[in-house]
MMTF fields as JSON, N, C-alpha, C and O atoms, coordinates in Angstrom:
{
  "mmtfVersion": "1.0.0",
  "mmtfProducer": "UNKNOWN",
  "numBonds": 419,
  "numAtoms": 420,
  "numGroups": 105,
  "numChains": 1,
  "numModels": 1,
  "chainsPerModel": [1],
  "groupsPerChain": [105],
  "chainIdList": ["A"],
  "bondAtomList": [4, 2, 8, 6, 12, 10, 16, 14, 20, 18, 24, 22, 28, 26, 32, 30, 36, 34, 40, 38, 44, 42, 48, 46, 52, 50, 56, 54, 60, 58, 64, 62, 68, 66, 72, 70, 76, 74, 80, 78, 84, 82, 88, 86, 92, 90, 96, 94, 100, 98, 104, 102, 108, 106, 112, 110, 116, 114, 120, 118, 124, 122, 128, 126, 132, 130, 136, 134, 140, 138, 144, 142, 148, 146, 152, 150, 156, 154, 160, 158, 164, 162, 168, 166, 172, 170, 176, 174, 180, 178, 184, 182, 188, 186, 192, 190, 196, 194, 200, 198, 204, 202, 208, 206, 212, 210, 216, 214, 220, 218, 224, 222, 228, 226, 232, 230, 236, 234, 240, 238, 244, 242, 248, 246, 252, 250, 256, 254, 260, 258, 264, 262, 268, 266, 272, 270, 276, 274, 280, 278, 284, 282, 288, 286, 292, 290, 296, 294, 300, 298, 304, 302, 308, 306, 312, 310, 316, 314, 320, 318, 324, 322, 328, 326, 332, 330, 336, 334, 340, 338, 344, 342, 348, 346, 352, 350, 356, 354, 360, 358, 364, 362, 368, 366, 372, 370, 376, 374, 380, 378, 384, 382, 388, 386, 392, 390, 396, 394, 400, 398, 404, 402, 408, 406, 412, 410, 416, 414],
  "bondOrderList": [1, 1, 1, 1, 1, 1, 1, 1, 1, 1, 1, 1, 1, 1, 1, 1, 1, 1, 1, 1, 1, 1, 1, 1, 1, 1, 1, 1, 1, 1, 1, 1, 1, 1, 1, 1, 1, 1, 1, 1, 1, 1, 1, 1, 1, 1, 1, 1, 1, 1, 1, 1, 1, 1, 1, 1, 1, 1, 1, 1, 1, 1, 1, 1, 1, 1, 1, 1, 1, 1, 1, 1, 1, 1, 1, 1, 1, 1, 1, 1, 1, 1, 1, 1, 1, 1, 1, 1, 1, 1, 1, 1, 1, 1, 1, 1, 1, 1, 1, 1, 1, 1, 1, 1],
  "groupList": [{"groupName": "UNK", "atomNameList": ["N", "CA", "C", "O"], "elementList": ["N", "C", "C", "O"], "formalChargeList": [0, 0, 0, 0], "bondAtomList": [1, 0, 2, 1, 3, 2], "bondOrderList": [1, 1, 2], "singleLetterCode": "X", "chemCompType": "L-PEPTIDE LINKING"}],
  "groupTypeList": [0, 0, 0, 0, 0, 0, 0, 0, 0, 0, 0, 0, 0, 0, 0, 0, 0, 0, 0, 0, 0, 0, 0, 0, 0, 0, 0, 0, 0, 0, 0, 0, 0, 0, 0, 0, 0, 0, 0, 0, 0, 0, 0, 0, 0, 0, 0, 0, 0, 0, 0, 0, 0, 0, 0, 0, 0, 0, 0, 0, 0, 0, 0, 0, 0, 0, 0, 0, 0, 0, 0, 0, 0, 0, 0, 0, 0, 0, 0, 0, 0, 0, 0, 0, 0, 0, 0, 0, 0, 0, 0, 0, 0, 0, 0, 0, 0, 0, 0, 0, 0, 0, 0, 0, 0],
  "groupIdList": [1, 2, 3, 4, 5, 6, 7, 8, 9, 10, 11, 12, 13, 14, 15, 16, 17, 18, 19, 20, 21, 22, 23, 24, 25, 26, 27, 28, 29, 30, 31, 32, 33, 34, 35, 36, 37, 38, 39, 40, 41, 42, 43, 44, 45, 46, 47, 48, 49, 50, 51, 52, 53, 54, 55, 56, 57, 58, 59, 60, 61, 62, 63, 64, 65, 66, 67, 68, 69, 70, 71, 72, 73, 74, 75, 76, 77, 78, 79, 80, 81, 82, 83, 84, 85, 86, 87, 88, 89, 90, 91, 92, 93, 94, 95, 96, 97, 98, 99, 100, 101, 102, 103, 104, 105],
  "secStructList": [7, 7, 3, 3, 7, 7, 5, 7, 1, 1, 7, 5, 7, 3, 3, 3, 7, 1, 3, 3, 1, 6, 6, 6, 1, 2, 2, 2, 2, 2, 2, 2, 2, 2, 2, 2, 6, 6, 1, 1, 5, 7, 7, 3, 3, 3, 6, 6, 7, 1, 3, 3, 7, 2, 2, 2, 2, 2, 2, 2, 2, 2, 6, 6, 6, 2, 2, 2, 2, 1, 1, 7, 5, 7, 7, 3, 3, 3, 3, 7, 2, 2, 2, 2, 2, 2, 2, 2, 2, 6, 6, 7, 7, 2, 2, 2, 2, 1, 1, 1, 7, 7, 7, 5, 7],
  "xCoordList": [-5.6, -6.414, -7.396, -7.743, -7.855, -8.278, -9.057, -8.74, -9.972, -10.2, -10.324, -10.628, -10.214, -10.073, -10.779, -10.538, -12.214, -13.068, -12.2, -11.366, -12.575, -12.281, -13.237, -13.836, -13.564, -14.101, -13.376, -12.268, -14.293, -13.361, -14.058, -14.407, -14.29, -15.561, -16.807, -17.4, -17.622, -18.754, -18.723, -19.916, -18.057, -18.228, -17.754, -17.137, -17.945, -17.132, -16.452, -16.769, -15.444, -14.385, -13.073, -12.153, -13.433, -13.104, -11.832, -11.75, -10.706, -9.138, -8.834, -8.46, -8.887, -8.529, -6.567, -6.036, -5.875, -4.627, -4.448, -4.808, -3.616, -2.963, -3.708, -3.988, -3.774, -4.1, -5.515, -6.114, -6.253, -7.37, -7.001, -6.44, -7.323, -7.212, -8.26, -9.39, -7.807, -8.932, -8.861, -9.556, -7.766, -7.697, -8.306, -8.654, -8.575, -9.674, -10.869, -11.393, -11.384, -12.605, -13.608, -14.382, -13.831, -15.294, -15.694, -16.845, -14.497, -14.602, -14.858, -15.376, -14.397, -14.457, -15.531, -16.031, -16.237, -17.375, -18.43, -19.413, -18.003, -19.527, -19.103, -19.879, -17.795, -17.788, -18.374, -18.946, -18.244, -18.688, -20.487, -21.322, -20.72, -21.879, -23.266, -24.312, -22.478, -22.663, -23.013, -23.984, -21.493, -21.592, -22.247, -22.637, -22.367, -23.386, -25.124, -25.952, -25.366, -26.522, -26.777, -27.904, -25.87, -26.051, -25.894, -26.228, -25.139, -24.824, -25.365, -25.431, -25.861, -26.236, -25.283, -25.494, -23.688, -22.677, -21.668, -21.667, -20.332, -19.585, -18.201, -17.818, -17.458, -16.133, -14.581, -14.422, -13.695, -12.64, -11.737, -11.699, -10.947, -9.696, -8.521, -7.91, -8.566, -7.358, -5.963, -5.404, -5.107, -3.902, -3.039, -1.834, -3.499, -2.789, -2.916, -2.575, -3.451, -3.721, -2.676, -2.397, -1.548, -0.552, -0.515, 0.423, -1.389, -1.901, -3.16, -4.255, -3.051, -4.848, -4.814, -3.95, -5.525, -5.472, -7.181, -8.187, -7.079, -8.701, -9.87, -10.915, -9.485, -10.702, -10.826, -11.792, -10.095, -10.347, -10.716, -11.254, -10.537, -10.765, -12.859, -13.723, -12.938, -14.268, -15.444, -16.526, -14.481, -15.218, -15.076, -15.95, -14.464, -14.492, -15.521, -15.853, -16.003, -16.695, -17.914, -18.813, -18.235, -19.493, -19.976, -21.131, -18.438, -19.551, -19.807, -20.271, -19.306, -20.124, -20.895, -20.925, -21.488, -22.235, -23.836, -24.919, -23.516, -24.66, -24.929, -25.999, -23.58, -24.268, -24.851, -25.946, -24.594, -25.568, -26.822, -27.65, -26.998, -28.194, -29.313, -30.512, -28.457, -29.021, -29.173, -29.357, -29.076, -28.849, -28.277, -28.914, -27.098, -26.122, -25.004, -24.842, -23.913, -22.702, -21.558, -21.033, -21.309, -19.838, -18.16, -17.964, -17.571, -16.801, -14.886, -14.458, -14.451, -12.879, -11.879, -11.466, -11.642, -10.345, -8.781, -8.192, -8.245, -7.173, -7.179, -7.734, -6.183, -5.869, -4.586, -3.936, -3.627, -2.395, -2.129, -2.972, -0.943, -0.348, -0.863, -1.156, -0.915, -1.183, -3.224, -3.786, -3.684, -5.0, -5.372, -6.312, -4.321, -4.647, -4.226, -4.911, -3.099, -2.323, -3.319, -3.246, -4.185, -5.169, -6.279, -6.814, -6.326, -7.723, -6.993, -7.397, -6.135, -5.771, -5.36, -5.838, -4.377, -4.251, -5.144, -4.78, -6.577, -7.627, -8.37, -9.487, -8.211, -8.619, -9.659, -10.294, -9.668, -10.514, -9.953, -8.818, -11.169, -10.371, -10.489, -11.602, -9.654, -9.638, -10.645, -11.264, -10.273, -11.65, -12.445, -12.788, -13.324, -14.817, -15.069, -16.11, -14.099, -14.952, -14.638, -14.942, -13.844, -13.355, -14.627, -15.152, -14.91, -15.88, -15.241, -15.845, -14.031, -12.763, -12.378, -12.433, -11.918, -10.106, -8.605, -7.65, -9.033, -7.136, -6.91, -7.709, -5.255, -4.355, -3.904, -4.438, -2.793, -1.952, -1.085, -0.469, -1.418, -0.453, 0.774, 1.623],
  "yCoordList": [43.031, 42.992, 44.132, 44.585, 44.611, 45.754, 45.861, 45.237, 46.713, 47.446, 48.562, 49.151, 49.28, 50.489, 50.195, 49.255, 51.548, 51.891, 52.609, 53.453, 52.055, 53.16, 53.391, 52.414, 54.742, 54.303, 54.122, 54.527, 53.383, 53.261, 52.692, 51.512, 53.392, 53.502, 53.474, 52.88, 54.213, 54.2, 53.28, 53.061, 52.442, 50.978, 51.526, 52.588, 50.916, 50.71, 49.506, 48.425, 50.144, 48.597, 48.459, 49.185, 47.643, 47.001, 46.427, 45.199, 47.209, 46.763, 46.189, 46.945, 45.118, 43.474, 44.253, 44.688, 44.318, 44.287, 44.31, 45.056, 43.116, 42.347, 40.364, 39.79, 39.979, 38.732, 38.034, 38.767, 37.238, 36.408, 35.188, 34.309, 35.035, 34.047, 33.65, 34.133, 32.821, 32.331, 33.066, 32.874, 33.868, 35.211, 36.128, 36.921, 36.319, 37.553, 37.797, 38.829, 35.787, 35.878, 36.361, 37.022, 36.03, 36.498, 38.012, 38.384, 38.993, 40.853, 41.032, 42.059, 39.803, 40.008, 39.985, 41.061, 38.834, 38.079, 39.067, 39.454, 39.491, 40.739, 41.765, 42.594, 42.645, 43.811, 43.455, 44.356, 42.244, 41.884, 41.809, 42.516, 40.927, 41.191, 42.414, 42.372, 43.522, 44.622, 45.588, 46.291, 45.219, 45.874, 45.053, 45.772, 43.987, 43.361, 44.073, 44.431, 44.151, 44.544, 46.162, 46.478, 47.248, 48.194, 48.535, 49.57, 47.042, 47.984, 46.584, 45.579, 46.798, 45.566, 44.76, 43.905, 45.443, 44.55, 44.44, 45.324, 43.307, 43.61, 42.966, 41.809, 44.17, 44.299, 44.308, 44.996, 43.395, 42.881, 42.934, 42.443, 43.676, 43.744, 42.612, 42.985, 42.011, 40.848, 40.867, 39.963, 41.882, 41.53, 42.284, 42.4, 42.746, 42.522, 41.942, 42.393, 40.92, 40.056, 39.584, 38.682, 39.582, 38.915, 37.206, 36.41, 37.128, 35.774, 34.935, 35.415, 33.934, 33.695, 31.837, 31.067, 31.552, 30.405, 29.716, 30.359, 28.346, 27.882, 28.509, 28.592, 29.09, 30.327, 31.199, 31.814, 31.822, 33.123, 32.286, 33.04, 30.855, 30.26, 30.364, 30.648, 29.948, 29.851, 30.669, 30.513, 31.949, 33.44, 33.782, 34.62, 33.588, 33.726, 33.739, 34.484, 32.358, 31.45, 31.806, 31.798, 32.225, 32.734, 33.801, 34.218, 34.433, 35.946, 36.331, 37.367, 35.043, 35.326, 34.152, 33.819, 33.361, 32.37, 33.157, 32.926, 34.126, 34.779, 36.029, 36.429, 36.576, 37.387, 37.146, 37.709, 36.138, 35.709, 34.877, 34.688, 34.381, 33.913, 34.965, 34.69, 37.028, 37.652, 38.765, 39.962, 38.172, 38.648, 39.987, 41.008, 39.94, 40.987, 40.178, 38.965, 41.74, 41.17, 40.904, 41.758, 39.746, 39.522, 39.345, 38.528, 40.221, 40.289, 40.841, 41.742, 40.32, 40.119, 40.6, 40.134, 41.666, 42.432, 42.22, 42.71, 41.121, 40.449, 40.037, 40.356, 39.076, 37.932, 37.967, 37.834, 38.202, 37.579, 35.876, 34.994, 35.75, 34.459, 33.671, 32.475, 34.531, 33.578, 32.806, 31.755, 34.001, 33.627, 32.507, 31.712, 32.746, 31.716, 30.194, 29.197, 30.198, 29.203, 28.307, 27.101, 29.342, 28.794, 27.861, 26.776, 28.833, 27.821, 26.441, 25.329, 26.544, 25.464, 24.619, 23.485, 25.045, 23.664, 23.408, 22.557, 23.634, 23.153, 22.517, 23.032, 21.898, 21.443, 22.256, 21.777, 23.574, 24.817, 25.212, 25.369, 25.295, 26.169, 27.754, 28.188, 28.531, 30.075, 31.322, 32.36, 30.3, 31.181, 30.705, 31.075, 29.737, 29.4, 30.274, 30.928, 30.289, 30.523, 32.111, 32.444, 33.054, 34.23, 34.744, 35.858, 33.676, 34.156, 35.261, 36.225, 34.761, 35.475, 34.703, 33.495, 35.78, 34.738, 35.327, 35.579, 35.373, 36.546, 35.273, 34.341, 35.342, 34.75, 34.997, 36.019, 34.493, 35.107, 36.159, 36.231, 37.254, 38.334, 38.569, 39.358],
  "zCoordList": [15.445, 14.246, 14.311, 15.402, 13.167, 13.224, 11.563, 10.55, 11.718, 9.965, 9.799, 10.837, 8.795, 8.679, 7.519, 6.762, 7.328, 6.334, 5.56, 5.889, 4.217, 2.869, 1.926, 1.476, 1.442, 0.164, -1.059, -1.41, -1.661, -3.138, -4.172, -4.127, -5.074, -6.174, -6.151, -7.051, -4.948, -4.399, -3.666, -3.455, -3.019, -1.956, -0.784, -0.879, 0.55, 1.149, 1.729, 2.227, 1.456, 1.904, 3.45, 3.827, 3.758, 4.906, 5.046, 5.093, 5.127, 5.036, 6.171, 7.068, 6.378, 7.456, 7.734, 6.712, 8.865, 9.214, 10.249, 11.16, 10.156, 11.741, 11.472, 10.419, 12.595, 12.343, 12.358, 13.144, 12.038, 11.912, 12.522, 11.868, 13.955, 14.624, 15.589, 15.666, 16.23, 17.342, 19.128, 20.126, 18.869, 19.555, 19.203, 20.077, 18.19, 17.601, 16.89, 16.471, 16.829, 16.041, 16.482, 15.79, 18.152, 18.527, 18.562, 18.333, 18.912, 18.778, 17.145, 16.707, 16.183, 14.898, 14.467, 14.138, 14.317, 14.285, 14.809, 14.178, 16.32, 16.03, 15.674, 16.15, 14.725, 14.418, 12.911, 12.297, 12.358, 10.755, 11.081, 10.519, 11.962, 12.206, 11.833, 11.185, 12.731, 12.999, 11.676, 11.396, 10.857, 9.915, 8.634, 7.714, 8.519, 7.483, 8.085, 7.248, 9.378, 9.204, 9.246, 9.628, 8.9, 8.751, 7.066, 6.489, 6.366, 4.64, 4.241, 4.949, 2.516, 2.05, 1.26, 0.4, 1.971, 1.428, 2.227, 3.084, 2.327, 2.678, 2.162, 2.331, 1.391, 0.701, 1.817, 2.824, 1.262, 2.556, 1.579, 0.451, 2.255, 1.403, 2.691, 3.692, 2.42, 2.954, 2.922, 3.543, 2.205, 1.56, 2.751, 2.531, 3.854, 4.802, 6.206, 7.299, 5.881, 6.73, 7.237, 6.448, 8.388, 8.744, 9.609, 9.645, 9.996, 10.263, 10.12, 10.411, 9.765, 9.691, 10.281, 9.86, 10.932, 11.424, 11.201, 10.9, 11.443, 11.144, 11.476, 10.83, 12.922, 13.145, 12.756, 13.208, 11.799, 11.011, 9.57, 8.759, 9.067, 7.988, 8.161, 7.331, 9.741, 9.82, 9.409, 8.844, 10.145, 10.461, 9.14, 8.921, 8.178, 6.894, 5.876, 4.954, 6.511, 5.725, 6.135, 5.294, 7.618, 8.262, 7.735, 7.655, 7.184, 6.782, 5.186, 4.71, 4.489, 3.146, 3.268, 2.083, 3.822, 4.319, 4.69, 4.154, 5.778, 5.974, 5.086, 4.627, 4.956, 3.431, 2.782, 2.814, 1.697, 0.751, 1.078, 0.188, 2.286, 2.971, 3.193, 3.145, 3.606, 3.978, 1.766, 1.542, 1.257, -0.175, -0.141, -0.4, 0.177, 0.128, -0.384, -0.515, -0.76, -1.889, -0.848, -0.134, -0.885, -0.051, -1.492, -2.391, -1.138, -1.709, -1.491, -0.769, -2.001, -1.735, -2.757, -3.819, -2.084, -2.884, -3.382, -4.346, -2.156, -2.092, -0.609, 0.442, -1.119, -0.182, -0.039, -1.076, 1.616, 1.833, 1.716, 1.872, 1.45, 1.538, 2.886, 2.905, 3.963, 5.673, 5.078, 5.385, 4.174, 4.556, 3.267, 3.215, 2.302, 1.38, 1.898, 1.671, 2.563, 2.525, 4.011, 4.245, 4.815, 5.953, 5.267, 5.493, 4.348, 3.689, 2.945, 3.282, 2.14, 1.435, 2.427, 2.457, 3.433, 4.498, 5.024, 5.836, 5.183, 5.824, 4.18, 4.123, 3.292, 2.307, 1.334, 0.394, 1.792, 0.771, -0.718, -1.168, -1.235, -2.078, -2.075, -2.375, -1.825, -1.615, -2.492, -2.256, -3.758, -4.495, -4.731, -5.854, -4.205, -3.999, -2.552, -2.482, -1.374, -0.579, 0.16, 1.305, -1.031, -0.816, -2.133, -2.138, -3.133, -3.681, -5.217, -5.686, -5.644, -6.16, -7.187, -7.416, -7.844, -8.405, -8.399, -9.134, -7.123, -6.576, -6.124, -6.032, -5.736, -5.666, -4.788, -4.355, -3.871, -2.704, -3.425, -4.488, -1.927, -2.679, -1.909, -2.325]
}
């Protein structure tokens, strides 16, 4: 798992590829960290997300949780099928807590 910065329409955005698991939340968790406290936003493009399991449902949830706690924009570009289908089997709904209204892509 990995991200790669882009810009794209004055933002920068944060392209998520490879998996969101409980193998990779805690290196995750402080690279989101990190970067919520250097920008007053943070944009995730998801749609290649190849795995996502409850701990990446968490770490999810942690980081537009403290975004908007810290009044910055948490926001979501798209969503793969692994990360939609994580939240809905854990009883979520994907666009309350992606903060959206994308769909699995």
């Amino acid at each position: 798992m990995g991200f790669i910065k882009q810009e794209r329409e004055e933002k920068t955005l944060l392209k998520a590829e490879g998996a969101i698991s409980i193998y990779e939340a805690a290196s995750l968790r402080e690279y989101l960290l990190s970067y919520l406290k250097e920008n007053n936003e943070l944009v995730l493009d998801l749609s290649e997300v190849s795995e996502c399991d409850t701990a990446g449902v968490q770490l999810l949830c942690s980081a537009r949780i403290t975004a908007e706690q810290e009044g910055m924009v948490f926001e979501v570009t798209g969503a793969s099928g692994p990360v939609i289908d994580a939240m809905t089997r854990a009883g979520l709904n994907p666009a309350e807590i992606l903060n959206s209204n994308i769909e699995a892509s």
